[in-house]
MDAnalysis code that builds the backbone (N, CA, C; Angstrom):
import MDAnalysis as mda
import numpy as np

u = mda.Universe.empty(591, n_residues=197, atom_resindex=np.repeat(np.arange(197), 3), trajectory=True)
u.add_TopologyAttr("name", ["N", "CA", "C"] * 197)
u.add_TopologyAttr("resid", np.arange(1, 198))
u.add_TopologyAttr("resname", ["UNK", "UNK", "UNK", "UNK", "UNK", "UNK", "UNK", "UNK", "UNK", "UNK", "UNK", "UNK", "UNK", "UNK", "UNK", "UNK", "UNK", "UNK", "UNK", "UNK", "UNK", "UNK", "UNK", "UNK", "UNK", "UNK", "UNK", "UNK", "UNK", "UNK", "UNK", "UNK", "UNK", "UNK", "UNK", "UNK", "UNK", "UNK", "UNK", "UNK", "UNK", "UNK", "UNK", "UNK", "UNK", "UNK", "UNK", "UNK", "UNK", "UNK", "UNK", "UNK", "UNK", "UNK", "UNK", "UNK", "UNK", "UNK", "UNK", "UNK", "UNK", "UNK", "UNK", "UNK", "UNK", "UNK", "UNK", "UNK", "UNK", "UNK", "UNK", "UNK", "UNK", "UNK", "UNK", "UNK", "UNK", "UNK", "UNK", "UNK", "UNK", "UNK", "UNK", "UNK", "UNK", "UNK", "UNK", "UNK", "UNK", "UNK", "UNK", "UNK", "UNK", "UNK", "UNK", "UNK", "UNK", "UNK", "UNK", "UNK", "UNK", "UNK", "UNK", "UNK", "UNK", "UNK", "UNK", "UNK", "UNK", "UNK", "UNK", "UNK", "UNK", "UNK", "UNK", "UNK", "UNK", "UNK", "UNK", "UNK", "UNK", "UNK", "UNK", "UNK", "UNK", "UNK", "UNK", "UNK", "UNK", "UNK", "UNK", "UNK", "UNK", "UNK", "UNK", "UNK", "UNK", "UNK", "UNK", "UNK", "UNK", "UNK", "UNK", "UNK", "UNK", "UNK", "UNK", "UNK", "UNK", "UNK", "UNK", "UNK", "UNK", "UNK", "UNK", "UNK", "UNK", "UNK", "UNK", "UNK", "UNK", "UNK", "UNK", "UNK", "UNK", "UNK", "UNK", "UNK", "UNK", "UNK", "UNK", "UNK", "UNK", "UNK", "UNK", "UNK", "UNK", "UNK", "UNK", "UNK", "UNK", "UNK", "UNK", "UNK", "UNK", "UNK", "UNK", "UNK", "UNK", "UNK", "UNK", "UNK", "UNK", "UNK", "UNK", "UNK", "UNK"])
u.atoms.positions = np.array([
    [0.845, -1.194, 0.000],
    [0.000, 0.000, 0.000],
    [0.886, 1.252, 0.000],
    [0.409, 2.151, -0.552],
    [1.035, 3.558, -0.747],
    [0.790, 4.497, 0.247],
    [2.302, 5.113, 0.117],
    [2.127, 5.628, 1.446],
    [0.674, 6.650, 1.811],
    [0.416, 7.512, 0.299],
    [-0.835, 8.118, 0.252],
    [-1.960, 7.737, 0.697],
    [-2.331, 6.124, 0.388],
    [-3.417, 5.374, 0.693],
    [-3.201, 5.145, 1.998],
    [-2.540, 4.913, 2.880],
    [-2.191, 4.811, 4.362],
    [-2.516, 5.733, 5.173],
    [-2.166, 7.214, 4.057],
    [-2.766, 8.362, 5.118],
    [-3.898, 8.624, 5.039],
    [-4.985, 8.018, 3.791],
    [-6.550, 7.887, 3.491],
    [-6.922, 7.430, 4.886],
    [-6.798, 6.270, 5.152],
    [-7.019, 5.309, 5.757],
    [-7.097, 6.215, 7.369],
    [-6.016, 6.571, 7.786],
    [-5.575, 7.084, 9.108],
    [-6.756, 8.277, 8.871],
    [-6.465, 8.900, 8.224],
    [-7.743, 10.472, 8.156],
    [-9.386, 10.150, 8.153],
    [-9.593, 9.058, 7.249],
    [-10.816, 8.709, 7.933],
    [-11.288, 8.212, 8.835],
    [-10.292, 7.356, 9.669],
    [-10.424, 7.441, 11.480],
    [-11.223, 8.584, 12.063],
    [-11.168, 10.021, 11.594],
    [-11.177, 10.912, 11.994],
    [-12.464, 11.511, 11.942],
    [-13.070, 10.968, 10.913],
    [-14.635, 11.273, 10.090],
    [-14.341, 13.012, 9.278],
    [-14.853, 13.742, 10.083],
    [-15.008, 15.168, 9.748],
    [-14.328, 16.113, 10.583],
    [-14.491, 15.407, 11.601],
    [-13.176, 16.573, 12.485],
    [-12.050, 16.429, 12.731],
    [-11.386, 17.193, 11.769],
    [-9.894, 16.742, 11.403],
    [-8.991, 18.098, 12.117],
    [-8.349, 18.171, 12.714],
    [-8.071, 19.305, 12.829],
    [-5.939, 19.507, 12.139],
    [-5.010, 20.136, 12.743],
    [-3.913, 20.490, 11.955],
    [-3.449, 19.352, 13.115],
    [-3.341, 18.925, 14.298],
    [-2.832, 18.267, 15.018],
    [-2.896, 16.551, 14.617],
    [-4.404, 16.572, 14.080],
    [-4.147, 15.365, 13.445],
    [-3.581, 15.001, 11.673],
    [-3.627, 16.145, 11.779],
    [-3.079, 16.279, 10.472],
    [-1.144, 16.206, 10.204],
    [-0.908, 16.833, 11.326],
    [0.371, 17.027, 11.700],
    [0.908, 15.228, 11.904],
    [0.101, 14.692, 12.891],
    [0.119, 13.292, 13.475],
    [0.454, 12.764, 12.427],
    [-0.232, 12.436, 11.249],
    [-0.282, 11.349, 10.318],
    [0.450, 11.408, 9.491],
    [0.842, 12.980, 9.380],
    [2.010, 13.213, 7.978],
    [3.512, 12.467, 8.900],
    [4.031, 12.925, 9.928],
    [4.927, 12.018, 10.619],
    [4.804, 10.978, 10.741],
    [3.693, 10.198, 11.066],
    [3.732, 8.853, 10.974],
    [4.030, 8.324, 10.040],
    [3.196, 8.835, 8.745],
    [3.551, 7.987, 7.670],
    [4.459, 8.419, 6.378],
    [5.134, 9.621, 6.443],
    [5.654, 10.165, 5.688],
    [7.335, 10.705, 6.712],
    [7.367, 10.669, 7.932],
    [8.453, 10.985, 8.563],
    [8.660, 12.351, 8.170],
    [7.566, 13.437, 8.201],
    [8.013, 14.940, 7.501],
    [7.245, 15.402, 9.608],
    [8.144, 16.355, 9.715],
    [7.808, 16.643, 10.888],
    [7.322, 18.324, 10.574],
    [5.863, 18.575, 10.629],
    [5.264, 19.598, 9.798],
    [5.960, 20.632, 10.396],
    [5.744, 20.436, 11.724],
    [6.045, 21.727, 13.166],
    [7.718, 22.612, 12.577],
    [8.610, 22.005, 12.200],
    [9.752, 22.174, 11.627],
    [10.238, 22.552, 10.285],
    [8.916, 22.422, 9.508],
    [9.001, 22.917, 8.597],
    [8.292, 24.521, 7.751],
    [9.356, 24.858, 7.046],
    [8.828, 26.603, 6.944],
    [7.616, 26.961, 5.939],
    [6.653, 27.926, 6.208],
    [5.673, 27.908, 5.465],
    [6.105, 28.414, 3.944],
    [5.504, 28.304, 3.242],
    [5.997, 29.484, 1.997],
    [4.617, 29.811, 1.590],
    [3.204, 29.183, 2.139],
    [2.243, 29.897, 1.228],
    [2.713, 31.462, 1.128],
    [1.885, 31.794, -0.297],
    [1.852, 33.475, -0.731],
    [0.528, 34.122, 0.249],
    [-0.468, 33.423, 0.467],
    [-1.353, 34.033, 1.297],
    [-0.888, 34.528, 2.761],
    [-0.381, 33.748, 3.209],
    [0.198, 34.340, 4.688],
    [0.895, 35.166, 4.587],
    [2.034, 35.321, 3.976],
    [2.757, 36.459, 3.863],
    [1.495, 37.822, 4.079],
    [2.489, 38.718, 4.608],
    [2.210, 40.154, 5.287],
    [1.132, 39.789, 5.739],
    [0.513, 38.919, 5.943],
    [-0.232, 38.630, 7.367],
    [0.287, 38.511, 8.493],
    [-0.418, 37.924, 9.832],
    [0.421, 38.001, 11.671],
    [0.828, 36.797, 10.970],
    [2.104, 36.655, 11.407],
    [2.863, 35.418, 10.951],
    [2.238, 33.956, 11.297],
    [2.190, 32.953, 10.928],
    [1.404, 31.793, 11.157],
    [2.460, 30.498, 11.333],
    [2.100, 30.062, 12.291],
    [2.595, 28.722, 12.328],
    [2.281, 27.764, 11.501],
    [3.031, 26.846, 11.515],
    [2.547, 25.883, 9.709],
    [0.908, 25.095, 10.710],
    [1.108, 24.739, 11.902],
    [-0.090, 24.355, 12.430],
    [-1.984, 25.695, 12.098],
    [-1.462, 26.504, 12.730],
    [-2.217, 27.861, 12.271],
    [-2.913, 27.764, 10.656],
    [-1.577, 28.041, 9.772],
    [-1.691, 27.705, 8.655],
    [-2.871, 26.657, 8.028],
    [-2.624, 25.602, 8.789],
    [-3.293, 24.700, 8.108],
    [-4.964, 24.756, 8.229],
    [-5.111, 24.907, 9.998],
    [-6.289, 24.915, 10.439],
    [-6.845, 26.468, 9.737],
    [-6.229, 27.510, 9.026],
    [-6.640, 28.825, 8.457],
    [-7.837, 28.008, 7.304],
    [-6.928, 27.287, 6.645],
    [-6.927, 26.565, 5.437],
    [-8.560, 25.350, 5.470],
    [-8.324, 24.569, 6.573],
    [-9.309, 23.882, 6.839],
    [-10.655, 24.570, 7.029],
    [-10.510, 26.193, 7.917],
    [-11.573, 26.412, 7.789],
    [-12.413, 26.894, 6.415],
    [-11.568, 27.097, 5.686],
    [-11.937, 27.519, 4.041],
    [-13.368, 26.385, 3.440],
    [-12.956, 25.510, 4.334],
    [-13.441, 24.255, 3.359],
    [-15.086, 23.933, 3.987],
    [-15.133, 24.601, 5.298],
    [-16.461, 24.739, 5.948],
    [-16.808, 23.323, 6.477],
    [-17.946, 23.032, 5.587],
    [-18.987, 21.606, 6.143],
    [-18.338, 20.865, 4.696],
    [-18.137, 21.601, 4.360],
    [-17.896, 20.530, 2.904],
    [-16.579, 19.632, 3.617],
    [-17.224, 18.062, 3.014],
    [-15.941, 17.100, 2.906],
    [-14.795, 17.302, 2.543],
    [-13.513, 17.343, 3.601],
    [-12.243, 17.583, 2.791],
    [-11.668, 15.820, 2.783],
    [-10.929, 15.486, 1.341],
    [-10.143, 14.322, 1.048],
    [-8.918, 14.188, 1.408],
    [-8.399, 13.235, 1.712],
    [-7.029, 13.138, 1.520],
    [-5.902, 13.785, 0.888],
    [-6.650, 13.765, -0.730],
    [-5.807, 14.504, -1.396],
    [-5.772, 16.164, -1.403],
    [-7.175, 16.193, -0.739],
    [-7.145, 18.263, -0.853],
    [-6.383, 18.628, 0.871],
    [-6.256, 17.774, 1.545],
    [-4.759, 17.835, 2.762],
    [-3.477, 17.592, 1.881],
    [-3.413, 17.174, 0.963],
    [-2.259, 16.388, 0.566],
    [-1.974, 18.121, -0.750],
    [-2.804, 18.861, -0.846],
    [-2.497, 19.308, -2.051],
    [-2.322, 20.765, -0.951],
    [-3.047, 20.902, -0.007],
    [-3.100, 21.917, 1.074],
    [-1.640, 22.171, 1.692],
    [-1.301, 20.956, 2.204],
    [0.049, 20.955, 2.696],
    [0.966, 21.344, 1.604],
    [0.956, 20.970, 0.498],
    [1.717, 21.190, -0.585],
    [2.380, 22.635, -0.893],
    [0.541, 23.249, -1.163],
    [0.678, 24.743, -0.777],
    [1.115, 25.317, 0.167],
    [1.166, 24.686, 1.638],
    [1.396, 25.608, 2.505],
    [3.340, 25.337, 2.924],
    [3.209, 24.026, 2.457],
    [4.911, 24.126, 3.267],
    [5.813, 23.755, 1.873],
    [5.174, 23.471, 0.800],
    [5.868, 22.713, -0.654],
    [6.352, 22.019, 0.128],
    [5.679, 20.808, 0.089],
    [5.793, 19.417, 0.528],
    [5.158, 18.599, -0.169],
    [5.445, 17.731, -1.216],
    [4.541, 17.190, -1.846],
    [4.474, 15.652, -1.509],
    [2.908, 15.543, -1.032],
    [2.995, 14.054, -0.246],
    [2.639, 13.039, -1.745],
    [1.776, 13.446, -2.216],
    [1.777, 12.759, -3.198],
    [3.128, 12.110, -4.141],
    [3.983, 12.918, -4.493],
    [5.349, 12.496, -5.363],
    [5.603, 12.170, -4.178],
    [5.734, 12.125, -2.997],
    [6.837, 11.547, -2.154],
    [6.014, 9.933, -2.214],
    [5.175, 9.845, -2.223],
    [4.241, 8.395, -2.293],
    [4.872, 7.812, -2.983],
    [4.917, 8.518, -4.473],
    [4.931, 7.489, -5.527],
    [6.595, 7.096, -5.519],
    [7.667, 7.698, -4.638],
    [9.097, 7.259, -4.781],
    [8.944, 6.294, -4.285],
    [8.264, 5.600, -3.645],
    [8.362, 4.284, -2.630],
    [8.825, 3.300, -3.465],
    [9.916, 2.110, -3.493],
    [10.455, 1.762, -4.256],
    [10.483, 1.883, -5.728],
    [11.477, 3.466, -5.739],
    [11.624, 3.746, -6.889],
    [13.449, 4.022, -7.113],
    [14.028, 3.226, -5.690],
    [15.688, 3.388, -5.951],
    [15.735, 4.803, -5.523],
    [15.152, 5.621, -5.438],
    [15.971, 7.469, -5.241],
    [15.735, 7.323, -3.948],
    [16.439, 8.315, -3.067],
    [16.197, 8.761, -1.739],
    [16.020, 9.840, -2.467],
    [15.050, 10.488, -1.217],
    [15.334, 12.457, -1.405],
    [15.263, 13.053, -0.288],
    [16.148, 14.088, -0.060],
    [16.646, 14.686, 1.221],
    [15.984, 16.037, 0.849],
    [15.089, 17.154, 1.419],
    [14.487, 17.905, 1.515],
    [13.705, 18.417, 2.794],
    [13.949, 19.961, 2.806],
    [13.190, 20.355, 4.378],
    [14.042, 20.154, 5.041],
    [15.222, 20.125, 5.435],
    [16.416, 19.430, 6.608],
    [16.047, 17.927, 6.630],
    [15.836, 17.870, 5.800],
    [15.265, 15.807, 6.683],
    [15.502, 15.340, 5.345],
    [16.055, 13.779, 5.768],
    [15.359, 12.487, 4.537],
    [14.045, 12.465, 4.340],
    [13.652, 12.295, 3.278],
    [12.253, 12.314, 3.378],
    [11.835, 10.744, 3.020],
    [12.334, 10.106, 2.331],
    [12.692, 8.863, 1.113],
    [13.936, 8.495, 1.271],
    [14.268, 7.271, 1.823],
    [15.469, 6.943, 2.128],
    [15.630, 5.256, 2.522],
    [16.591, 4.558, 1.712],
    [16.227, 3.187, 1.798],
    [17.756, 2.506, 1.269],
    [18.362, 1.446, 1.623],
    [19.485, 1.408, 1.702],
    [20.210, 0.857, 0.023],
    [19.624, 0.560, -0.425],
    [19.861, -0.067, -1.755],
    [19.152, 1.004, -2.814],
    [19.124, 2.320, -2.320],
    [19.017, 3.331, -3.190],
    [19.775, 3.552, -4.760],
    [19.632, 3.589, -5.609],
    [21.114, 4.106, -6.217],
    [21.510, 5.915, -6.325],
    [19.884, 6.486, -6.572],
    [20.540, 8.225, -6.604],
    [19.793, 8.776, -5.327],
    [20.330, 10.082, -4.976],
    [19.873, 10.969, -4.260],
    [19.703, 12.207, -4.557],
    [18.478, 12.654, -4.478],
    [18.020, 14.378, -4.909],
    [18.028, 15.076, -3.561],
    [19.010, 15.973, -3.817],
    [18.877, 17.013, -2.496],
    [18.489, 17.884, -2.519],
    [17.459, 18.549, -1.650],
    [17.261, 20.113, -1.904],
    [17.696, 20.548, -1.350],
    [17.857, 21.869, -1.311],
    [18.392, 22.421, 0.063],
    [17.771, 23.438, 0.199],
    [17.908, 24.430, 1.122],
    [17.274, 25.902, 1.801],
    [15.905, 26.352, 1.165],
    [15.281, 26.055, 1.357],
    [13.875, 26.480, 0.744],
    [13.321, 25.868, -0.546],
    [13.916, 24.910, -1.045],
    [13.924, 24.413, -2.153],
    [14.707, 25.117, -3.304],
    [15.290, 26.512, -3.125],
    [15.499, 27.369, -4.454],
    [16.400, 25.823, -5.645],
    [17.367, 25.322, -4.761],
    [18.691, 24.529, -5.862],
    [18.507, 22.847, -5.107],
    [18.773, 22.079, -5.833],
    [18.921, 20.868, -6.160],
    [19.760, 20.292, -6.869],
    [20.874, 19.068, -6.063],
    [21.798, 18.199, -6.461],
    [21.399, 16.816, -6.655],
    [22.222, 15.989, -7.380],
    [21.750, 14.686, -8.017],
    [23.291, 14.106, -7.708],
    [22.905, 12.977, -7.139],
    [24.642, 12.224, -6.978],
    [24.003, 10.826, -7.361],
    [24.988, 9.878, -7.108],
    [24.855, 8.565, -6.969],
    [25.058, 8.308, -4.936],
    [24.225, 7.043, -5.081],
    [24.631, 6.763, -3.821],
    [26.269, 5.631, -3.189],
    [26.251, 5.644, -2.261],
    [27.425, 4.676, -1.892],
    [27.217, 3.281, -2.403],
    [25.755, 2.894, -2.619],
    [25.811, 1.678, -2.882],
    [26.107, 1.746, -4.386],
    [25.159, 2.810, -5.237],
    [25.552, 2.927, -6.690],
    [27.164, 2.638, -7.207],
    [27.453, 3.265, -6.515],
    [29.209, 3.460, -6.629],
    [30.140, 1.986, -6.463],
    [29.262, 1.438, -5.022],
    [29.974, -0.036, -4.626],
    [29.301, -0.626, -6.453],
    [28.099, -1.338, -6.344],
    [27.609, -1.740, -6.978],
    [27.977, -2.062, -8.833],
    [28.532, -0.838, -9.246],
    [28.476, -0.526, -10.641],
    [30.215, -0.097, -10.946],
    [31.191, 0.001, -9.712],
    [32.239, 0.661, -10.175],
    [32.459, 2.191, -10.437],
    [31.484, 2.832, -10.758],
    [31.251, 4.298, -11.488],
    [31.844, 5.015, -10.047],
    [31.699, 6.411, -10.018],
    [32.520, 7.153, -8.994],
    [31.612, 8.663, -9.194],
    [31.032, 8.544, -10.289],
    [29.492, 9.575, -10.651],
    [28.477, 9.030, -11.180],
    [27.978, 9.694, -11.532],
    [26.331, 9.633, -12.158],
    [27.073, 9.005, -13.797],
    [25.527, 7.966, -14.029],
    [26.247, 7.313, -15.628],
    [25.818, 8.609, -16.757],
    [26.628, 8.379, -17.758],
    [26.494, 8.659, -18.563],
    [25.165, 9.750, -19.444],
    [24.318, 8.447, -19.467],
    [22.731, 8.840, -19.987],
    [22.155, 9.742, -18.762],
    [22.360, 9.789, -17.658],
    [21.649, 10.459, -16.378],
    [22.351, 11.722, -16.165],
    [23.567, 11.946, -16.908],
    [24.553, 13.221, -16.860],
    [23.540, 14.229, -18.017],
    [23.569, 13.012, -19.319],
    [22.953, 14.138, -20.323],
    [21.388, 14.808, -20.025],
    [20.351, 13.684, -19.494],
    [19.016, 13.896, -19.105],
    [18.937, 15.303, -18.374],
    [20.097, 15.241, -17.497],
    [20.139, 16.097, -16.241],
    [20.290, 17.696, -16.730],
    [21.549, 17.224, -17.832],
    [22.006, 18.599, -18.616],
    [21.188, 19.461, -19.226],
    [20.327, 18.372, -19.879],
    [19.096, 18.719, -20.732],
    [17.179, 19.595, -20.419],
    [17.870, 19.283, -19.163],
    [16.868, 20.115, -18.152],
    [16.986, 20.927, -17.514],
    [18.335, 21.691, -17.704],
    [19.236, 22.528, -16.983],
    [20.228, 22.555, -15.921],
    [20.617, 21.291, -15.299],
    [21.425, 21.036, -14.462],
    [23.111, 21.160, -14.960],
    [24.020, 21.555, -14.295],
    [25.041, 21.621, -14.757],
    [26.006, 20.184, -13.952],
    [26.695, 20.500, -13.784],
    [28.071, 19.927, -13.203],
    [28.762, 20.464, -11.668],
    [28.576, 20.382, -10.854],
    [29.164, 21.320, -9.973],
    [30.537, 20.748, -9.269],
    [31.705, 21.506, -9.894],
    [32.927, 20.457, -8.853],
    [32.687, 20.159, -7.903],
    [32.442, 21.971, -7.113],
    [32.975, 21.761, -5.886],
    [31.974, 20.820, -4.965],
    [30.679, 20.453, -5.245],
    [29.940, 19.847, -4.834],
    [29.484, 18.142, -4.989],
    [30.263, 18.124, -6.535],
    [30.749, 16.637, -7.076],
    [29.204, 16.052, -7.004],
    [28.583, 16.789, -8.210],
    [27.560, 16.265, -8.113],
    [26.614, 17.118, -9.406],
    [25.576, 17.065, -9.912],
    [24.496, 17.459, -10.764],
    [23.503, 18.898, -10.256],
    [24.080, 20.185, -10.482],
    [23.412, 21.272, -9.320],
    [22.818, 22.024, -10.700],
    [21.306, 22.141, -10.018],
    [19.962, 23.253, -10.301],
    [19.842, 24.583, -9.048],
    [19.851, 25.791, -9.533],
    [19.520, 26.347, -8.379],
    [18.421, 27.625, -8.909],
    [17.348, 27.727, -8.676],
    [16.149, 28.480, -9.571],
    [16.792, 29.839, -9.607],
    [16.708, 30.339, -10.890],
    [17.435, 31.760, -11.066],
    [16.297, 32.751, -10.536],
    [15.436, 32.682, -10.026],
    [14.003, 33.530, -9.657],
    [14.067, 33.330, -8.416],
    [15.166, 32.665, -7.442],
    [15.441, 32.559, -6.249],
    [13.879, 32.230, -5.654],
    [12.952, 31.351, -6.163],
    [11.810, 30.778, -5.704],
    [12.079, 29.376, -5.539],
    [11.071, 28.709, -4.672],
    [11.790, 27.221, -4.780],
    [11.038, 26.591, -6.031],
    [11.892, 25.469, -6.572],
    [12.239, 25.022, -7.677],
    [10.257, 24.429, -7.903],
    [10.216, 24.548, -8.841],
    [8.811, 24.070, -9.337],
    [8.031, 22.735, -9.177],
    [7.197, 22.088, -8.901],
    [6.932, 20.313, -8.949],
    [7.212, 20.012, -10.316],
    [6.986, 20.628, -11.274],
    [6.778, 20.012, -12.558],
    [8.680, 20.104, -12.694],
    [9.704, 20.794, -12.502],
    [10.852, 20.487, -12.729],
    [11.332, 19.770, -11.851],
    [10.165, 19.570, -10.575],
    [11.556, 17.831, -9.638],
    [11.015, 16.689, -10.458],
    [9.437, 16.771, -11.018],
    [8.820, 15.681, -11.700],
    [9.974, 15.983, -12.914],
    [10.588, 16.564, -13.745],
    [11.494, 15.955, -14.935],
    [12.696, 15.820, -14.351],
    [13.123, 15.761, -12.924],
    [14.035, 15.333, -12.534],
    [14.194, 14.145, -12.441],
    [13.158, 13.471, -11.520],
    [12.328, 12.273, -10.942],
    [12.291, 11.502, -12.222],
    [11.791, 11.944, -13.689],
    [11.258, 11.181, -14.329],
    [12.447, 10.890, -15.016],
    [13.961, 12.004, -15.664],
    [14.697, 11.645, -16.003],
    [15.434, 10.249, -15.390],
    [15.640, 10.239, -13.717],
    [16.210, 9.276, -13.006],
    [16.185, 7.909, -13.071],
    [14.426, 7.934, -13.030],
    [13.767, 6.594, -13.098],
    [13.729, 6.415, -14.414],
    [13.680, 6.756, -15.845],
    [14.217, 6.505, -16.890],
    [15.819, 5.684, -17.039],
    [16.443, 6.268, -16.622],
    [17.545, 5.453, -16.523],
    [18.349, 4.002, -15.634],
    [17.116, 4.478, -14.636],
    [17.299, 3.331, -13.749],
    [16.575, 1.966, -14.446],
    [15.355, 2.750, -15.035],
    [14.462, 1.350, -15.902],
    [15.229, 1.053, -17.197],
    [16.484, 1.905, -17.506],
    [16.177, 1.370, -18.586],
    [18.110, 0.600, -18.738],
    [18.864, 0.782, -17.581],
    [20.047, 0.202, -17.721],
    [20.361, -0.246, -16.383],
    [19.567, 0.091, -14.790],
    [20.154, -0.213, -13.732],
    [18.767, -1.420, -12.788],
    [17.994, -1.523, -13.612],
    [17.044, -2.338, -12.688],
    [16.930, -3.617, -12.289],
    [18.256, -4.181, -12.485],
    [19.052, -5.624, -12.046],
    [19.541, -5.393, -10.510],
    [20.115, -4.007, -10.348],
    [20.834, -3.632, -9.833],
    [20.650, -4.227, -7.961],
])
């Protein structure tokens, strides 16, 4: 089961009164993202009284009134409020990548072969191989086909970091639809030369 469908499951425990605490609860449980720690970026809060990502959420919940909220409109809520995307983090579940984002692993499993890092707010993102990639295959970087994919989407080369670096020139954090052609370049190559591995 996916991790998404797990948090279905846990939220309808709840029926209708859901509040940010249980909301908070379930994303740690089943996603290991610890909300409390993580920084808001909605555009709505800004120059508002500053909000806690808890605040935040329950702002958000009340939007939604009597009407039924789903899984996925928490899942798309949180998204908005902290760019956290539970959904893509679902679907990495054995997909070989770890990804390190928010100060935390988010996706992390020992027979990984790559790792996507974000760092500080999301603005930039690195692509390495992992230790096992490296044991595993001989290589000492990223192969070949996963250098050009990477290039081809704008990633460069970074020495000093020894690794595949994006960093958004609009100093915003990096877009879903460009970690999804990150994501999708990766797992392209993993399906299509490393899935013995």
């Amino acid at each position: 089961m996916k991790k998404a469908e797990m948090m279905d499951q846990h939220l309808d425990s709840y029926a209708k009164k859901i509040s940010s605490s249980e909301i908070c609860y379930v994303v740690d449980l089943i996603f290991k993202v610890n909300l409390d720690e993580t920084p808001t970026l909605s555009k709505e809060m800004e120059g508002t009284l500053p909000f806690t990502g808890r605040e935040a959420i329950d702002f958000q919940l009340q939007q939604y009134g009597n009407r039924e909220i789903t899984g996925a409109d928490i899942r798309k809520l949180i998204n908005d409020i902290f760019g956290v995307n539970l959904e893509a983090i679902s679907s990495l579940e054995g997909s070989r990548i770890s990804l390190y984002s928010k100060d935390q692993w988010i996706v992390q499993h020992e027979k990984d072969l790559f790792v996507v890092y974000t760092g500080a707010r999301d603005v930039d993102v690195k692509v390495f191989p992992t230790n096992y990639f490296m044991e595993q295959t001989g290589l000492v970087g990223l192969p070949t086909d996963l250098q050009h994919a990477l290039t081809n989407i704008g990633y460069y080369y970074n020495e000093k970091m020894d690794s595949y670096y994006f960093s958004n020139p609009s100093g915003e954090a990096v877009p879903d639809a460009f970690k999804g052609q990150t994501i999708g370049a990766i797992l392209g190559v993993i399906r299509h030369s490393f899935s013995k591995l």
